[in-house]
C-alpha positions as CSV (number, residue, x, y, z in Angstrom):
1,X,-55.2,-21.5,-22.3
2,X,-52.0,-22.6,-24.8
3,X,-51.4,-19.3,-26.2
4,X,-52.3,-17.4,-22.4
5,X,-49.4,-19.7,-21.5
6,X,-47.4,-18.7,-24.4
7,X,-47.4,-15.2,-24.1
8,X,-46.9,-15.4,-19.8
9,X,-43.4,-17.2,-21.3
10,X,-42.6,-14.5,-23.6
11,X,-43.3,-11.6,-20.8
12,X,-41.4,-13.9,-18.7
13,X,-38.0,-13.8,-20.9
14,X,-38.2,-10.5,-22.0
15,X,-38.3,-9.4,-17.9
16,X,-35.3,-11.5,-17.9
17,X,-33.7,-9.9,-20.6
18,X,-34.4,-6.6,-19.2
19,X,-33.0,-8.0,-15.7
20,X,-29.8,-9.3,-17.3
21,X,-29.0,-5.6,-18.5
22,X,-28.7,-4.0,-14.8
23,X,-26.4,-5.2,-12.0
24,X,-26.1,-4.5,-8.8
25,X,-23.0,-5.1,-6.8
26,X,-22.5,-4.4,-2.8
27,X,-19.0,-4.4,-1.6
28,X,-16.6,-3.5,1.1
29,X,-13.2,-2.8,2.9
30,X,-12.5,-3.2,6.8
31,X,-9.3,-2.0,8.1
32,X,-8.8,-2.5,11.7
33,X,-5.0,-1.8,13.2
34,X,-3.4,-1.7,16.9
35,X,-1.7,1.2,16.9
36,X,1.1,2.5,18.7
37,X,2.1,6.4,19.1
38,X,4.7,8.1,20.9
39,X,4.5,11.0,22.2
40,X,1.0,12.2,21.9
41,X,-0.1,15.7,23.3
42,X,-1.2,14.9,26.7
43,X,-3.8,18.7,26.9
44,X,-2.1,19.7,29.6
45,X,0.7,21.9,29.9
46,X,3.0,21.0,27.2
47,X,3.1,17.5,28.2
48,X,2.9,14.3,26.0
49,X,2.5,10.6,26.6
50,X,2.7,7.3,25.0
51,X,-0.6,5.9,23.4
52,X,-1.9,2.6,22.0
53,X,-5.1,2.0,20.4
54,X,-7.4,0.6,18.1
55,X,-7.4,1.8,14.8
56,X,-10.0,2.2,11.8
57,X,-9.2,2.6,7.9
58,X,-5.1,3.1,8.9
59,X,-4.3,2.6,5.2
60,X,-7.7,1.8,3.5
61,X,-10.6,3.7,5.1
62,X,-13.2,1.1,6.5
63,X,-16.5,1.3,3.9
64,X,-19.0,-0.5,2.7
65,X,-20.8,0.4,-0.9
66,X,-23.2,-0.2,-3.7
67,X,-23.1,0.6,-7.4
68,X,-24.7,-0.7,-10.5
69,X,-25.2,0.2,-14.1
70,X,-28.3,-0.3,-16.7
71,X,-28.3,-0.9,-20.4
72,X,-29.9,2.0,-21.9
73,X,-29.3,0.8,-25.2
74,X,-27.2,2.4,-28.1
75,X,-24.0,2.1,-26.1
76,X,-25.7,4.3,-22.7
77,X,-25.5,3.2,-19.7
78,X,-27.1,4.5,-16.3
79,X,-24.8,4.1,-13.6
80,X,-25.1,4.8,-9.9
81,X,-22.3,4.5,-6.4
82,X,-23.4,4.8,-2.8
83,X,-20.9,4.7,-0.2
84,X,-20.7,4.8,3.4
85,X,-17.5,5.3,5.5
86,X,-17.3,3.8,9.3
87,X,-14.9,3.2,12.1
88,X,-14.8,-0.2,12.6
89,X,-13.1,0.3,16.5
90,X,-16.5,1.8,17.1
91,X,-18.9,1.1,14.7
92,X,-19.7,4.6,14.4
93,X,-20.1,6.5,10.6
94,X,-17.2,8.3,9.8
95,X,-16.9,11.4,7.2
96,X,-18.7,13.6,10.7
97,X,-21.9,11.0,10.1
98,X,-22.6,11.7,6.9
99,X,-24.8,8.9,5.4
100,X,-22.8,8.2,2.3
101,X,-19.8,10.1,3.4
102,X,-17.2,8.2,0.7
103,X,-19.6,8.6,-2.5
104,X,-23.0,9.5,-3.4
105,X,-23.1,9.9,-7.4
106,X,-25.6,9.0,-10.3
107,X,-24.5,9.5,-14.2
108,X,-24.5,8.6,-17.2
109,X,-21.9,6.8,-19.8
110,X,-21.4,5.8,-23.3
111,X,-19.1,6.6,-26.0
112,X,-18.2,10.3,-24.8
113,X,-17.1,9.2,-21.8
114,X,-19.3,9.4,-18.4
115,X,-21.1,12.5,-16.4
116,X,-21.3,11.7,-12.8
117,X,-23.6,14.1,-10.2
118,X,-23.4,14.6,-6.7
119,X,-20.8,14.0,-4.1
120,X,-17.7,12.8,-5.2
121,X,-13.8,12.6,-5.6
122,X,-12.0,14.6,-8.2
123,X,-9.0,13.8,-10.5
124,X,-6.2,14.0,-8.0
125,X,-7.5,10.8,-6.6
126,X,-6.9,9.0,-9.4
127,X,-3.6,10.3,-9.8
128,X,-2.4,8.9,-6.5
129,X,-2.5,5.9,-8.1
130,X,1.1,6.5,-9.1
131,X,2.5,7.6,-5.7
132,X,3.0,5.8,-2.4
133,X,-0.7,6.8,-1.0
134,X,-1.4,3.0,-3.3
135,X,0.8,1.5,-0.2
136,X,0.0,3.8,2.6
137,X,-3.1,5.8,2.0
138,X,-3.8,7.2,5.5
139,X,-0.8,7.2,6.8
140,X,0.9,9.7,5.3
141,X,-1.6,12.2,4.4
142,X,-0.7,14.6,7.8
143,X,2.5,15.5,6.0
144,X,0.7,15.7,2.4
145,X,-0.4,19.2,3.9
146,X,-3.2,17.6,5.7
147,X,-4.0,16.0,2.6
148,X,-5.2,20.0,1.4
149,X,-3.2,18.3,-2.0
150,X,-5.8,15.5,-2.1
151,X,-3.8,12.6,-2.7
152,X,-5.6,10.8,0.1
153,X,-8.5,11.4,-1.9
154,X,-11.0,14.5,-0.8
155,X,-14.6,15.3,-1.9
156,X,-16.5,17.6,-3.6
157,X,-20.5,17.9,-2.4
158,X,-22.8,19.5,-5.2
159,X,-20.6,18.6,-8.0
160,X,-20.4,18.1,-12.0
161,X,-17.6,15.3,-13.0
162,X,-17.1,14.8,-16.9
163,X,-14.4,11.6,-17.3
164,X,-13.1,11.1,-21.0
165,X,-13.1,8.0,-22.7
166,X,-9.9,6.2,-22.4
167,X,-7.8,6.5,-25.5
168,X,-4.7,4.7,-26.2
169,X,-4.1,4.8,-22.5
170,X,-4.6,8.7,-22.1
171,X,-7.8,9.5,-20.2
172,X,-9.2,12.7,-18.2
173,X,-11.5,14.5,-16.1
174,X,-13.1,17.9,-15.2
175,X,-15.1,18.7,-11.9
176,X,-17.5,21.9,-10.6
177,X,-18.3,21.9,-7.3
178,X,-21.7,24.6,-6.8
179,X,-21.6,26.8,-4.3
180,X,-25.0,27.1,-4.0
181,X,-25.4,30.5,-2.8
182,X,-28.1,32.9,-3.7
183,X,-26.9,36.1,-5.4
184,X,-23.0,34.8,-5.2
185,X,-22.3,32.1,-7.8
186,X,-18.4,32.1,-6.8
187,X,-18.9,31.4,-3.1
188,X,-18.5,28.0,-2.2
189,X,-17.5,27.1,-5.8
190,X,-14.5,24.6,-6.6
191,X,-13.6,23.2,-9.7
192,X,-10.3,21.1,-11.3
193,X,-8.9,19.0,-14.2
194,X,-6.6,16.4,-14.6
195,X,-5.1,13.9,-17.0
196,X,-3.0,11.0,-17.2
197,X,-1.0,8.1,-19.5
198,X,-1.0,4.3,-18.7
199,X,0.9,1.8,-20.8
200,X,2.0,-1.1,-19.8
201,X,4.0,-0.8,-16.6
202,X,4.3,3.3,-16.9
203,X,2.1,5.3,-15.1
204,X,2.0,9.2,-15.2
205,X,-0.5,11.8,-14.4
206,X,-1.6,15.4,-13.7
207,X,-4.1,17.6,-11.6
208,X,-5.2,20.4,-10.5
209,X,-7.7,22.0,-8.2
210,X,-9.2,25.3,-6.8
211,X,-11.3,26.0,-4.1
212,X,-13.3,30.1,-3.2
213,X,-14.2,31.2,0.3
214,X,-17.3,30.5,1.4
215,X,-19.6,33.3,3.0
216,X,-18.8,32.7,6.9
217,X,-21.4,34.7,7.6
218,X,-24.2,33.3,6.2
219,X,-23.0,29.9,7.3
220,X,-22.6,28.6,3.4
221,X,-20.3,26.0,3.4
222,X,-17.5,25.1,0.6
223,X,-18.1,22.5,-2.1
224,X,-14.7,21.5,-1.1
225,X,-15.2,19.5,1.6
226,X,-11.6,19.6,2.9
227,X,-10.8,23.3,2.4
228,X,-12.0,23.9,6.2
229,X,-8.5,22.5,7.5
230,X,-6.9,25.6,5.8
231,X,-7.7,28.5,8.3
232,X,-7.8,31.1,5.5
233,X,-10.6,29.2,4.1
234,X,-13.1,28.8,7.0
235,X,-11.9,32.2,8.4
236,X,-13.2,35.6,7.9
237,X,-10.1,36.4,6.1
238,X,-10.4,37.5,2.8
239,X,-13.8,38.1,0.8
240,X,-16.7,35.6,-0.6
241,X,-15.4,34.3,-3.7
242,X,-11.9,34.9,-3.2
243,X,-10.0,31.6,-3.9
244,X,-8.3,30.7,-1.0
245,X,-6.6,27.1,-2.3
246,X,-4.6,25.9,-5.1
247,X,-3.0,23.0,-5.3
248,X,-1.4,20.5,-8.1
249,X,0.1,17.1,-8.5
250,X,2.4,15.4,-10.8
251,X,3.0,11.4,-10.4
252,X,4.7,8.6,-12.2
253,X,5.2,4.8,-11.3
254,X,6.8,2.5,-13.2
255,X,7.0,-1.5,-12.9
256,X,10.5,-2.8,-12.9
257,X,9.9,-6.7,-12.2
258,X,9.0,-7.2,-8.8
259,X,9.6,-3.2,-8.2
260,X,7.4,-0.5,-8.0
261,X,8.9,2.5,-8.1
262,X,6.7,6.1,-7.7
263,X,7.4,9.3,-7.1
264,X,5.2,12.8,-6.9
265,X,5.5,16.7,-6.3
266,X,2.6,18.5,-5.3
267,X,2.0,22.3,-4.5
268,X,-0.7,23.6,-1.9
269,X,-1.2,27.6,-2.4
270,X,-3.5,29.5,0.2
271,X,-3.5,32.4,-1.6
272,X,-5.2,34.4,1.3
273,X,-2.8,33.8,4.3
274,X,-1.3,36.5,6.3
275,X,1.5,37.2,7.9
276,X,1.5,36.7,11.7
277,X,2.3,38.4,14.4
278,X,5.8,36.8,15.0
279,X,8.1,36.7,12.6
280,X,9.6,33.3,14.2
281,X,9.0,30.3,15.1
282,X,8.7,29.1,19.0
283,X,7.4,26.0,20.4
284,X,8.0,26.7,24.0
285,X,4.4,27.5,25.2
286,X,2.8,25.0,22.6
287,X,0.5,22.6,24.4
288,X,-0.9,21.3,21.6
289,X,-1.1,21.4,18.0
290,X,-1.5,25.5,16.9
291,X,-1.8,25.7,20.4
292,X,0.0,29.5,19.6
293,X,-3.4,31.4,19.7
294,X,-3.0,33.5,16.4
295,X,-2.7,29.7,14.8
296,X,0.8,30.6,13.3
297,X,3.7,27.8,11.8
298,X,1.4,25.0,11.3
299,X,0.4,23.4,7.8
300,X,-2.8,25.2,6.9
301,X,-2.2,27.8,9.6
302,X,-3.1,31.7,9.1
303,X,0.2,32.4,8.0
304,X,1.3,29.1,5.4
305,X,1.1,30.4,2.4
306,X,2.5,27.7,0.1
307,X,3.9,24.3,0.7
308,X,5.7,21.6,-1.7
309,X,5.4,18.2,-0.7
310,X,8.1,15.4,-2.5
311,X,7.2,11.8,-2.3
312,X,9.2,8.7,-3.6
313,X,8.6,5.2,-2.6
314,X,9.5,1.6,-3.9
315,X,7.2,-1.5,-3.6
316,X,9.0,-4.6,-4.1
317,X,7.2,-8.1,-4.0
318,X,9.5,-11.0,-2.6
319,X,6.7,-13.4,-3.3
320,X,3.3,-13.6,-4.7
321,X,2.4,-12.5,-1.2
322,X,4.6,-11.0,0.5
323,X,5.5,-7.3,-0.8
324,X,8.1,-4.8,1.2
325,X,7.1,-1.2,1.6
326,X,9.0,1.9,1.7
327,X,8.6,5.7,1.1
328,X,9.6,9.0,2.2
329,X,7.9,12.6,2.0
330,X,9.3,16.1,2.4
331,X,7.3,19.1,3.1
332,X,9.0,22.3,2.7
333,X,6.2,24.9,4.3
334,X,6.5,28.2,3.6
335,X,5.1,31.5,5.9
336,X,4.6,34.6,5.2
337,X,7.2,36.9,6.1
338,X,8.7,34.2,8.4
339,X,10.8,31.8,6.5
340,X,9.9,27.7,5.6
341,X,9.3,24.9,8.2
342,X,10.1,21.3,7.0
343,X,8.6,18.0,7.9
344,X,10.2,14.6,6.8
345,X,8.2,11.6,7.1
346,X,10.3,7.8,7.0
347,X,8.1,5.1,6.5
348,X,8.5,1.1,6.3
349,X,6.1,-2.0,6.1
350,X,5.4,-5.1,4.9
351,X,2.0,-6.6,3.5
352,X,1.4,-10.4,3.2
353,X,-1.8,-11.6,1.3
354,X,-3.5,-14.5,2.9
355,X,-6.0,-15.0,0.3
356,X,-7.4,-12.6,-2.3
357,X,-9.3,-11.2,-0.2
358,X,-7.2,-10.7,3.5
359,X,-4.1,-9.2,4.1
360,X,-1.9,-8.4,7.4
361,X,0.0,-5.5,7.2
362,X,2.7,-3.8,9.6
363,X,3.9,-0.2,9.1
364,X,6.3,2.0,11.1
365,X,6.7,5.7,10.5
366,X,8.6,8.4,11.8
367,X,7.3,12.6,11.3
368,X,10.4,14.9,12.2
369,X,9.1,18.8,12.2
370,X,12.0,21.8,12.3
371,X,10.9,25.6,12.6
372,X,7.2,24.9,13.0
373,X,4.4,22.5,14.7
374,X,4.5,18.9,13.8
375,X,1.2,18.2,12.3
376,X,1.5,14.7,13.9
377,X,1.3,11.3,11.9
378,X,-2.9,11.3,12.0
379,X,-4.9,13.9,13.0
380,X,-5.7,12.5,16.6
381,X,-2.4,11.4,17.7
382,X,-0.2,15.0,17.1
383,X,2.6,15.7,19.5
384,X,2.4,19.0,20.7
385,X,5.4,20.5,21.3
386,X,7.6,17.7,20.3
387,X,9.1,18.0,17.2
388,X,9.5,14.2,16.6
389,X,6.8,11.4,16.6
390,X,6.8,7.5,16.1
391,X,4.3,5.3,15.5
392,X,3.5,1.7,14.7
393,X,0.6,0.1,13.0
394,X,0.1,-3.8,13.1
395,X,-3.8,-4.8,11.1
396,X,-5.8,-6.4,9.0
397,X,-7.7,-6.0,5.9
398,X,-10.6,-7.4,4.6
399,X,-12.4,-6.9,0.8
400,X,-15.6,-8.3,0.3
């Protein structure tokens, strides 16, 4: 009976053991706004009206998550991250329902670095670390081309991520996306790369990314899982395979005491848009958004072929909780055969931490649009044809 006992104890610590080497952690952000916008298309006519409402995710989309890792041994580790995306105003999933909509990987790390599989986020996310998306995530991705440049962080479904070790504060990463069509290996497909420096309070880094037409026909669908808000990407235009998006971002922040100062250029080519069938732009029978049939003079539209988007911002910390937000952006959106449009986007806040875990938050932004449709300060709210829209966001957020 003694030794039985004895060797139930030694099972019993080496299950511990073996227990001690995996973790688990769930964890979570809800951020929930009143929101004010002015001059939102109305759908009728070209009218447009005031609007207030409740808001999910304004600057940190709302999410809840899992991820762990296990001891392999020799320096391996397994490691896994589910996460789901909702709308707190409504409780209902966001990325269009998808169960894990945010992140659905399993990989493997160790001394070469980590290989992550499934859906997932490529490098440009981590390089909008060093730009004002750290401040204002959501709210200014309309005039980040939509966020086709990805700064607001965009996934990739069916993908292969490689991450280098960090060395001496330079690190990397590379991405494939599949297509996953029979008989046309470049349909669907997407890939990038990306590197970047951190020392001390510098922070610099650069991506890139390509996405390839899908066959429309078949009903395949991009790795990219963004590339559908360019029209020359979820179009017949062009041929399967052909790459229809480029896009690249440099950043740097630096820490100057209580300053944060960033500042980034990116480039979105849609290598397959056309020229339209005016060689002008004319808002006067625009009732909504593109509401010009042929989808001309908006970001993403049939005929934007390139645009270059400027961002500089400061983040200054008055106290240990209270920090004072600003930025601007400036989109210079080209078309083919019919000039550039601009959008400049103003934007001012303030956070104030109530604990580590809770901060308020206001933010006040202003989109002005010349010689093309404003894409509006979120994708629900655009103004139609006004040229000029305001809005105000007063919320809450909550890590757990």
């Amino acid at each position: 009976m003694r030794k039985s006992l004895l060797a139930l104890a030694v099972i019993g610590s080496f299950a511990s053991v073996a227990h001690a080497q995996s973790s688990v952690t769930i964890y979570g952000i809800i951020d929930a706004s009143v929101q004010y916008n002015s001059k939102v298309a109305t759908g009728t006519g070209t009218g447009t009206g005031n609007r207030g409402s409740v808001d999910s995710g304004a600057i940190n989309g709302s999410r809840i998550g899992f991820k762990g890792s296990e001891d392999l041994g020799g320096g391996m580790r397994a490691l896994f991250n589910l996460e789901n995306g909702f709308n707190v105003d409504s409780g209902a999933a966001a990325q269009n329902g998808t169960l894990f909509g945010r992140t659905a990987t399993v990989g493997l790390s160790g001394q070469f670095g980590s290989v992550l599989l499934g859906r997932q986020k490529d490098f440009t996310d981590d390089v909008a670390a060093f730009t004002s998306i750290s401040d204002f995530g959501g709210l200014v991705s309309n005039v980040h081309a939509k966020d086709l440049d990805r700064t607001n962080g965009e996934r990739v479904n069916n993908s292969i991520r490689y991450n280098t070790p960090n060395v001496n504060g330079f690190f990397g990463s590379a991405i494939y996306g599949f297509g996953e069509q029979a008989g046309a290996t470049s349909s669907g497909q997407s890939y990038g790369i990306g590197g970047a420096y951190v020392n001390g309070p510098l922070g610099v880094g650069l991506s890139y990314f390509e996405s390839k037409k899908a066959n429309i026909a078949t009903s395949a669908t991009s790795s990219d899982v963004n590339s559908t808000s360019a029209t020359t990407c979820s179009t017949g235009t062009g041929n399967v395979g052909d790459t229809c998006l480029k896009t690249f971002t440099l950043a740097a922040s630096y820490q100057f005491g209580p300053a944060k100062l960033h500042g980034s250029w990116s480039q979105v080519k849609l290598p397959l848009a056309q020229a339209g069938a005016s060689s002008s732009f004319s808002n006067a029978a625009a009732a909504s958004f593109s509401a010009d049939t042929t989808g001309q003079f908006a970001v993403g539209g049939v005929n934007n072929d390139k645009t270059n988007i400027f961002d500089i911002g400061v983040n200054y910390s008055l106290s240990s909780a209270l920090s004072l937000l600003g930025s601007v952006q400036y989109a210079r959106v080209s078309f083919v055969d019919a000039g550039n449009g601009k959008m400049l986007q103003l934007n001012l806040g303030a956070k104030y931490a109530l604990s580590k875990r809770t901060s308020l938050y206001g933010i006040y932004r202003n989109l002005r649009a010349t010689d093309m449709y404003n894409a509006g300060v979120n994708s629900s709210s655009v103004p139609g044809a006004d040229t000029t829209q305001n809005a105000l966001n007063v919320g809450v957020i909550h890590t757990f």
